[in-house]
PDB file of N, CA, C and O in Angstrom:
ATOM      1  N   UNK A   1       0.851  -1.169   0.000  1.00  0.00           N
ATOM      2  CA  UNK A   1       0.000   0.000   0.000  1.00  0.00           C
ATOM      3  C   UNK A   1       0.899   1.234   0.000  1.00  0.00           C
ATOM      4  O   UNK A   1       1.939   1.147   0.653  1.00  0.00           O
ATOM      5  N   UNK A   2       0.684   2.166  -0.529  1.00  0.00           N
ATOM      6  CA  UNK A   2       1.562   3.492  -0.927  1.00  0.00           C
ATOM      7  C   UNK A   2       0.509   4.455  -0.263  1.00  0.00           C
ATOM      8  O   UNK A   2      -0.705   4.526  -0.458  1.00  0.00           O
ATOM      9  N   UNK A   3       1.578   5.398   0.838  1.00  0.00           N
ATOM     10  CA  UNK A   3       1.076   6.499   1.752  1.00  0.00           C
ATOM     11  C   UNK A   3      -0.158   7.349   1.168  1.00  0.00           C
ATOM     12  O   UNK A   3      -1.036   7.757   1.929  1.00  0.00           O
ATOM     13  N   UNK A   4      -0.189   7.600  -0.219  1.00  0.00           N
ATOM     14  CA  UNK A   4      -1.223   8.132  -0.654  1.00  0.00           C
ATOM     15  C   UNK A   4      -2.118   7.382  -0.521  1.00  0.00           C
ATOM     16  O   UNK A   4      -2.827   7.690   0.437  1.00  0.00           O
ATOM     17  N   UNK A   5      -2.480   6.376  -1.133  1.00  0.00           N
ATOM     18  CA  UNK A   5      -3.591   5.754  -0.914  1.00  0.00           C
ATOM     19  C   UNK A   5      -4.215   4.995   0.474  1.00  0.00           C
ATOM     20  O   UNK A   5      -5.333   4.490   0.574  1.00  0.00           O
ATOM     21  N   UNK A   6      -3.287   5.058   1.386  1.00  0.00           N
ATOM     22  CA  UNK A   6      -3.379   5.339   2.691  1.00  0.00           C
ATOM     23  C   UNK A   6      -4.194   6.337   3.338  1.00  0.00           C
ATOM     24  O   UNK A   6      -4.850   6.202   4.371  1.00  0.00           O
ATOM     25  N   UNK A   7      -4.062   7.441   2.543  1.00  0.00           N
ATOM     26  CA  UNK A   7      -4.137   8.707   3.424  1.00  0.00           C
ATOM     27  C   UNK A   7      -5.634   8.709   2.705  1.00  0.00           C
ATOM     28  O   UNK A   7      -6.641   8.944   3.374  1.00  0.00           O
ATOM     29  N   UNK A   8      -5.692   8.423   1.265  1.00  0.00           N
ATOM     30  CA  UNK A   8      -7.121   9.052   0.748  1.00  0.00           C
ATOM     31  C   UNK A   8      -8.234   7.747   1.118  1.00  0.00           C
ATOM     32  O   UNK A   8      -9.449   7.790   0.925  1.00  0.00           O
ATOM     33  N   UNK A   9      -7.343   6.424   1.786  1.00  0.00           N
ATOM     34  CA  UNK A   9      -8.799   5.653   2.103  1.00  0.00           C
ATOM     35  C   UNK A   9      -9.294   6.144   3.265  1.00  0.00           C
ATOM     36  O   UNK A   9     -10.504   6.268   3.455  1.00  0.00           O
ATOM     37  N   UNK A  10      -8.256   6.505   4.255  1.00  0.00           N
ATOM     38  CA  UNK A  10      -8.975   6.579   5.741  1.00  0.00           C
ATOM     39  C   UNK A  10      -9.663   8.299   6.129  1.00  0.00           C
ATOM     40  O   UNK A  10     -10.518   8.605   6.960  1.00  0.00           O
ATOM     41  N   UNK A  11      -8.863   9.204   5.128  1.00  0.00           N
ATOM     42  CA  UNK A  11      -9.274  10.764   4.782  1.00  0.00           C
ATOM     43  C   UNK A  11     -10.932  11.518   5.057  1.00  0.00           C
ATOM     44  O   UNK A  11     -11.284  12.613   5.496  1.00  0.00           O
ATOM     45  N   UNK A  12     -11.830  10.047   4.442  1.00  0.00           N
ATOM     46  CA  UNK A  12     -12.894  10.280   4.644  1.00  0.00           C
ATOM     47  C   UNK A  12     -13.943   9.436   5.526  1.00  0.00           C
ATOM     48  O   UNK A  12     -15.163   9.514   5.385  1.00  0.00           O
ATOM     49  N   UNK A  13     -13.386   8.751   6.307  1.00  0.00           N
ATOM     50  CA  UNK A  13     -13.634   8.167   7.287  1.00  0.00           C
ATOM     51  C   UNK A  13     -14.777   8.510   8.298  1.00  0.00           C
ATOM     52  O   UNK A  13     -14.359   9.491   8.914  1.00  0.00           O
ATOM     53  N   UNK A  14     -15.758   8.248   8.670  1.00  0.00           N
ATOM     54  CA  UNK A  14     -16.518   9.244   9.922  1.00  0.00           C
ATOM     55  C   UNK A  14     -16.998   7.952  10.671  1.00  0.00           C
ATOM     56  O   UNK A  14     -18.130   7.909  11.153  1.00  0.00           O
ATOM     57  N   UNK A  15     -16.143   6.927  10.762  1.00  0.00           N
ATOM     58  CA  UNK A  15     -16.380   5.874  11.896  1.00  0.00           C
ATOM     59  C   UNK A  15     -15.829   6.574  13.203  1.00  0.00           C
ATOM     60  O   UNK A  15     -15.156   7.599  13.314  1.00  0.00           O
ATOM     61  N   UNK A  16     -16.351   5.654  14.212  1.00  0.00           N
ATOM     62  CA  UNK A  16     -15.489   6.275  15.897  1.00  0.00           C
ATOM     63  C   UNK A  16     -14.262   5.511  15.801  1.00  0.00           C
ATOM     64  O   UNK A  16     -13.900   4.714  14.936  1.00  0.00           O
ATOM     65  N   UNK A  17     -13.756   5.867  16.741  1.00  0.00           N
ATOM     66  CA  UNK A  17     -12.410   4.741  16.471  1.00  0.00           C
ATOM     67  C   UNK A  17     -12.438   3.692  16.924  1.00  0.00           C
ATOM     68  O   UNK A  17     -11.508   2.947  16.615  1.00  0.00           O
ATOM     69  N   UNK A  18     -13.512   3.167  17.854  1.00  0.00           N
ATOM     70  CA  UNK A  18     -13.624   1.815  18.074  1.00  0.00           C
ATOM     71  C   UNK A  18     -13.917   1.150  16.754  1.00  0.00           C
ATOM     72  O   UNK A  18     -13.295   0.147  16.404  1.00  0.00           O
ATOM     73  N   UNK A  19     -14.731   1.626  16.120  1.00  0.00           N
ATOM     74  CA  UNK A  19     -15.618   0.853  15.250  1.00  0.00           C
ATOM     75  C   UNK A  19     -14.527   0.649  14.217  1.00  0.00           C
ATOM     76  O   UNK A  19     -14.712  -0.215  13.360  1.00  0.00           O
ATOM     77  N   UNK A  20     -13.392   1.370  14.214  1.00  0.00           N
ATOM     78  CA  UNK A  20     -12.283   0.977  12.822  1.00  0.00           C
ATOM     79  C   UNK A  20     -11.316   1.102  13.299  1.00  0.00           C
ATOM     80  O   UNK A  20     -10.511   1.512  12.462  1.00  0.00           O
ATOM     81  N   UNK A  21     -10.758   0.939  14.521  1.00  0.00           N
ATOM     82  CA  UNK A  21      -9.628   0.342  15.576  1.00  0.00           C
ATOM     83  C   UNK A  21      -8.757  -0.264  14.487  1.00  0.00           C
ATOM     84  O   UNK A  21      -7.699   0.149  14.013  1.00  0.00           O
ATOM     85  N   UNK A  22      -9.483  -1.367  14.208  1.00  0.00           N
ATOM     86  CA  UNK A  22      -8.981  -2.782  14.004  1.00  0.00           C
ATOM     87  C   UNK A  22      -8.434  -2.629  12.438  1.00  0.00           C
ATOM     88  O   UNK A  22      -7.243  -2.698  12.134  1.00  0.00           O
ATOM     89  N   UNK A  23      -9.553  -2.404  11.481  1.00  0.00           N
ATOM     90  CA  UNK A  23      -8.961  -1.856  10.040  1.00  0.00           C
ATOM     91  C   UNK A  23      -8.083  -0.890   9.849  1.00  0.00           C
ATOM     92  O   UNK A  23      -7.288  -1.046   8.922  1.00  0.00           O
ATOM     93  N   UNK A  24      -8.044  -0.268  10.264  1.00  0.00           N
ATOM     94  CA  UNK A  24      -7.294   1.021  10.798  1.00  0.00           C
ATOM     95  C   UNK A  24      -5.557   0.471  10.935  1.00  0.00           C
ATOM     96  O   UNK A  24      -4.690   0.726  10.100  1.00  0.00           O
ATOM     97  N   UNK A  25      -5.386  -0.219  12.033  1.00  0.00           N
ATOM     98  CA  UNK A  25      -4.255  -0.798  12.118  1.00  0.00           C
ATOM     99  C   UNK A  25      -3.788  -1.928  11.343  1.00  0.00           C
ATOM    100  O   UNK A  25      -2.623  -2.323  11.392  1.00  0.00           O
ATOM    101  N   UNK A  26      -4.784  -2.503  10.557  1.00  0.00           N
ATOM    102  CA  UNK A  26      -4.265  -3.908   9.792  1.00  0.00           C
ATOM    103  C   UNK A  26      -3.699  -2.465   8.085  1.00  0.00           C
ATOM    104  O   UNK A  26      -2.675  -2.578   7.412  1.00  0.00           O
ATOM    105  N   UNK A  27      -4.388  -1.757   7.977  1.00  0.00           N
ATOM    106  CA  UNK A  27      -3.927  -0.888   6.952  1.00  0.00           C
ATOM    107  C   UNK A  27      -2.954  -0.409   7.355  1.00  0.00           C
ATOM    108  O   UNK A  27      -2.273   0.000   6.415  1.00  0.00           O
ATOM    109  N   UNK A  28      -2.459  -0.216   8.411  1.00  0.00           N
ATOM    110  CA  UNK A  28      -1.095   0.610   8.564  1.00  0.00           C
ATOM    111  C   UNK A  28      -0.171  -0.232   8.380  1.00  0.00           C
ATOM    112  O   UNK A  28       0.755   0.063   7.624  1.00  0.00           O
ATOM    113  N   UNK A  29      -0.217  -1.666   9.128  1.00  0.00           N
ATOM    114  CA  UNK A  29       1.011  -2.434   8.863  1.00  0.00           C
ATOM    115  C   UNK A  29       1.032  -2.630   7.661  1.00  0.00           C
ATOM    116  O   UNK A  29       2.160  -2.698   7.174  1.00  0.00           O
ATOM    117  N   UNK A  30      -0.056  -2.784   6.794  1.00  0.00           N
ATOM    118  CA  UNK A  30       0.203  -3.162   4.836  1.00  0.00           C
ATOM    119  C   UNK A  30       1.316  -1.872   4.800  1.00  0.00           C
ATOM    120  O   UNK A  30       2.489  -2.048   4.467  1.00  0.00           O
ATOM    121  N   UNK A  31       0.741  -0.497   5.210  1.00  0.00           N
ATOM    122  CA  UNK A  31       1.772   0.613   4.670  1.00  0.00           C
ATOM    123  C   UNK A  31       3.003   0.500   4.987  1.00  0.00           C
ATOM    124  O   UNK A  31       3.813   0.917   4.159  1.00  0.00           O
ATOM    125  N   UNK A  32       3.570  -0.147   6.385  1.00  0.00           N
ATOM    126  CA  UNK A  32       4.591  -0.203   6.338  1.00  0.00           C
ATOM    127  C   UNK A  32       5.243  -1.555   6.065  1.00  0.00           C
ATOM    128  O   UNK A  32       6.242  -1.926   6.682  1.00  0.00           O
ATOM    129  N   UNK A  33       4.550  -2.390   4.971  1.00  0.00           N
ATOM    130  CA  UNK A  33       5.267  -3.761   4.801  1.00  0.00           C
ATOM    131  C   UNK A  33       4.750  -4.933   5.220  1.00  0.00           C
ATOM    132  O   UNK A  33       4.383  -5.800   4.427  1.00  0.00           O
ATOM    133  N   UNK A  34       4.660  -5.087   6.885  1.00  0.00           N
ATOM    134  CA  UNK A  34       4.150  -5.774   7.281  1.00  0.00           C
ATOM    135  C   UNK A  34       3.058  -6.949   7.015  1.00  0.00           C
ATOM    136  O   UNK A  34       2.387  -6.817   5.992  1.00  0.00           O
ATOM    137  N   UNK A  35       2.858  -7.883   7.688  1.00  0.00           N
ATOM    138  CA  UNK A  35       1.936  -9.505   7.186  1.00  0.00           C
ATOM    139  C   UNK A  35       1.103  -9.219   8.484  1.00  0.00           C
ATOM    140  O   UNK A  35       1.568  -9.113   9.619  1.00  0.00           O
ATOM    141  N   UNK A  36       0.014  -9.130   8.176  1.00  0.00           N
ATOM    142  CA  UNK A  36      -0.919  -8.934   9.153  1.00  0.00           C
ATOM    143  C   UNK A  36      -1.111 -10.517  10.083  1.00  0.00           C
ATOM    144  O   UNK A  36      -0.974 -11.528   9.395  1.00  0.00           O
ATOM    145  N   UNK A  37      -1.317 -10.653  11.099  1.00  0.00           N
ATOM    146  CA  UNK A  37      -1.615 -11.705  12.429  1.00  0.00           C
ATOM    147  C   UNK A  37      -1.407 -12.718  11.739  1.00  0.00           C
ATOM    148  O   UNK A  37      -0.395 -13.401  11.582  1.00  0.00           O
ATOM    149  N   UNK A  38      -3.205 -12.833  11.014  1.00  0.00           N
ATOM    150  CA  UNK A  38      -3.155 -13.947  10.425  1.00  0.00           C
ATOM    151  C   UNK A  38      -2.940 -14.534   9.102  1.00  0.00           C
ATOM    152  O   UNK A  38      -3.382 -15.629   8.752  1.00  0.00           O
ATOM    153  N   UNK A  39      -1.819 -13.276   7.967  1.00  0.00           N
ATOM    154  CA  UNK A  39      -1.012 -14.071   7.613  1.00  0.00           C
ATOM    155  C   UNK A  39       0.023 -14.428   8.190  1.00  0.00           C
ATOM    156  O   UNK A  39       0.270 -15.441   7.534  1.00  0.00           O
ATOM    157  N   UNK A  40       0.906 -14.347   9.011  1.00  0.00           N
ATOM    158  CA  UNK A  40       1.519 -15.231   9.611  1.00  0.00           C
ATOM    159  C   UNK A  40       1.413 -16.452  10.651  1.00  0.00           C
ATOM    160  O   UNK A  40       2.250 -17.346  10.779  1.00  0.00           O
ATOM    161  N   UNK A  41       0.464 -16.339  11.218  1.00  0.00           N
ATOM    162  CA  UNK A  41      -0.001 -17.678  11.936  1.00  0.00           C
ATOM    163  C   UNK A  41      -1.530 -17.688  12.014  1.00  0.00           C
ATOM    164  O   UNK A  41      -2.168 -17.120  12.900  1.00  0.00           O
ATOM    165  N   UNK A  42      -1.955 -18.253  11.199  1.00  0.00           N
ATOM    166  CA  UNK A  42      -3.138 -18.311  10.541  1.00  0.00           C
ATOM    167  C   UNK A  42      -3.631 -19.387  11.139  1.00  0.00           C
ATOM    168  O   UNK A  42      -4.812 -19.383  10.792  1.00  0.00           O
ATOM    169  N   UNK A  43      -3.407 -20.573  12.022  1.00  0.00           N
ATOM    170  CA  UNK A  43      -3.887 -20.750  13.132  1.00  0.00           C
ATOM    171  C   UNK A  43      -3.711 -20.502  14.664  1.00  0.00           C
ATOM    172  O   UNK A  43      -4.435 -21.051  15.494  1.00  0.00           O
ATOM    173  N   UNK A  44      -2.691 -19.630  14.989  1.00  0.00           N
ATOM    174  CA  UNK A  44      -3.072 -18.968  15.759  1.00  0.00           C
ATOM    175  C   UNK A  44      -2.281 -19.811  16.886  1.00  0.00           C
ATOM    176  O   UNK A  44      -2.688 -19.688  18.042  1.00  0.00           O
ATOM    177  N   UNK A  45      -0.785 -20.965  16.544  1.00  0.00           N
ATOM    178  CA  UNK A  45      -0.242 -21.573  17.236  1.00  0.00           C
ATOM    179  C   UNK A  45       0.866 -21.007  17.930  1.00  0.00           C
ATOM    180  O   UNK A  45       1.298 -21.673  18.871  1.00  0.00           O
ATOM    181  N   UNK A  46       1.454 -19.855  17.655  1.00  0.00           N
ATOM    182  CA  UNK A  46       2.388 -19.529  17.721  1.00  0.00           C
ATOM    183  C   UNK A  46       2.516 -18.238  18.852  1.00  0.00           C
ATOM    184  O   UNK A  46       2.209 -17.046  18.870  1.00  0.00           O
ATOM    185  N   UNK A  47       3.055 -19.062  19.630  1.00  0.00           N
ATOM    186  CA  UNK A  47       3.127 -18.098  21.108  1.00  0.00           C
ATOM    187  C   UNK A  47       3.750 -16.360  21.168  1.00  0.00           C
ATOM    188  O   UNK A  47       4.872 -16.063  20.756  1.00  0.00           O
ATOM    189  N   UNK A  48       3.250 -15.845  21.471  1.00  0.00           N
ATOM    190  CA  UNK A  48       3.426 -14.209  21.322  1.00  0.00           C
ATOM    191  C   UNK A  48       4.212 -13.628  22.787  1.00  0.00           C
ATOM    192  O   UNK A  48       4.458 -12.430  22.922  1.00  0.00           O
TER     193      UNK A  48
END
């Protein structure tokens, strides 16, 4: 994901922040690279 299109999905946003907490942060790690939770342990075995 490239910062622009970052900026112009969440730009118009009028959720609370509970309600897009969660999308919110799974889009940021795409921006910076990152494999969200459960692509990397996609069952969920792997101790944190």
């Amino acid at each position: 994901m490239f910062p622009d299109y970052f900026i112009a999905e969440w730009q118009g946003v009028t959720l609370t922040e509970r309600a897009s907490a969660q999308e919110h942060f799974i889009d940021l790690g795409r921006l910076l690279g990152e494999k969200t939770t459960t692509e990397t342990d996609p069952s969920g075995s792997t101790a944190r």
